[in-house]
N, C-alpha and C positions, 0 to 999 in steps of 0.2 A: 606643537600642534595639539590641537584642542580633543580630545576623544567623543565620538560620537556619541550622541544621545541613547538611552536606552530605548528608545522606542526607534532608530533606527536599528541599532543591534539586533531587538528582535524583529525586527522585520525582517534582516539578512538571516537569521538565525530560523524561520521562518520560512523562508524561500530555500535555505539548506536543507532543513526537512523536506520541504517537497521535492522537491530534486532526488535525495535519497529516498525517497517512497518511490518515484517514479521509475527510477533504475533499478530497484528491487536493490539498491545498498545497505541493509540493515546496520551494517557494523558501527558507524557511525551513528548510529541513532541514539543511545542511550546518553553521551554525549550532548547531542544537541537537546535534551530532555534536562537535563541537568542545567545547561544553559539559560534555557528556554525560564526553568524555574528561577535562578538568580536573577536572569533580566525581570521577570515579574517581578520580584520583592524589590527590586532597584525603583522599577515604573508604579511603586504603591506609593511609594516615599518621595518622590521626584518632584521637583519644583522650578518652574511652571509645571503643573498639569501639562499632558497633552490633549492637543486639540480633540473636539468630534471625531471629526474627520476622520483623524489619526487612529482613534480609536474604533473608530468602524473598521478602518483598513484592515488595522492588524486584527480584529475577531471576523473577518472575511477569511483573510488568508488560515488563521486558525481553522476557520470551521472548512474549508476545502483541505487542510490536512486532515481534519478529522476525516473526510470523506475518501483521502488516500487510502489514511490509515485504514479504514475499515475495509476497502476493498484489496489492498495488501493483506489483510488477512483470512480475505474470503479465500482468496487462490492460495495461500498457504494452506490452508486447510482441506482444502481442495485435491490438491496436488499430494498431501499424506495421506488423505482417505483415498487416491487413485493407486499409489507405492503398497498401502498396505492391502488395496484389492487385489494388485500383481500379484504380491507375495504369498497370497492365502487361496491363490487356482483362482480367483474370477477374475481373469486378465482377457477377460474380451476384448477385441480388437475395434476400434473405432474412427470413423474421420466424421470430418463436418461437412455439410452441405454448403449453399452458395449464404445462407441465410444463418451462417454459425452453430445451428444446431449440428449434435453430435448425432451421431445416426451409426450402428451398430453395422459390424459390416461381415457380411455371412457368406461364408464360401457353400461350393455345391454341397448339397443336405448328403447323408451316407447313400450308400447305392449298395443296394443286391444284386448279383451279380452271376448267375446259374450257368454253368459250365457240363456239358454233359461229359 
């Protein structure tokens, strides 16, 4: 059986990424980075060239990981600056409205209270 072309490899390899971006699976990822790198140097030297097309496809699917990627790591980042506000007394209490905004949520203010 004949092995896929490198430019469908990284397409799968590709579509692996995003998958793992989407499920917050990181473990995998370093892996498919590595991959990702060999299949390039395969697809520099490859003959035939691949199509346009082809080449569109897979810097499409790139730049929408890129755009995983980055928003993976907005929430990572996110989520240790909300850990280390717990941890340091400013653990305000918060939900979100209908419209996602977070909105602070405040119970009754202190009360004085004259007892004679």
């Amino acid at each position: 059986m004949r092995r896929a072309d490198p430019w469908r490899r990284l397409d799968a390899a590709l579509n692996a990424e995003a998958n793992a971006l989407r499920g917050a699976d990181f473990s995998g990822l370093e892996a498919l980075i590595a991959e990702k790198a060999r299949l390039t140097d395969q697809i520099a030297i490859a003959r035939p060239a691949p199509t346009a097309a082809t080449l569109e496809r897979l810097r499409a699917r790139a730049g929408h990981n890129a755009v995983l990627l980055q928003a993976a790591l907005r929430g990572l980042r996110a989520a240790r600056a909300r850990i280390e506000a717990l941890q340091n007394g400013g653990g305000d209490l918060r939900t979100y409205d209908r419209a996602g905004a977070a909105e602070p949520v405040s119970g009754p203010g202190p009360t004085l209270e004259r007892r004679a």
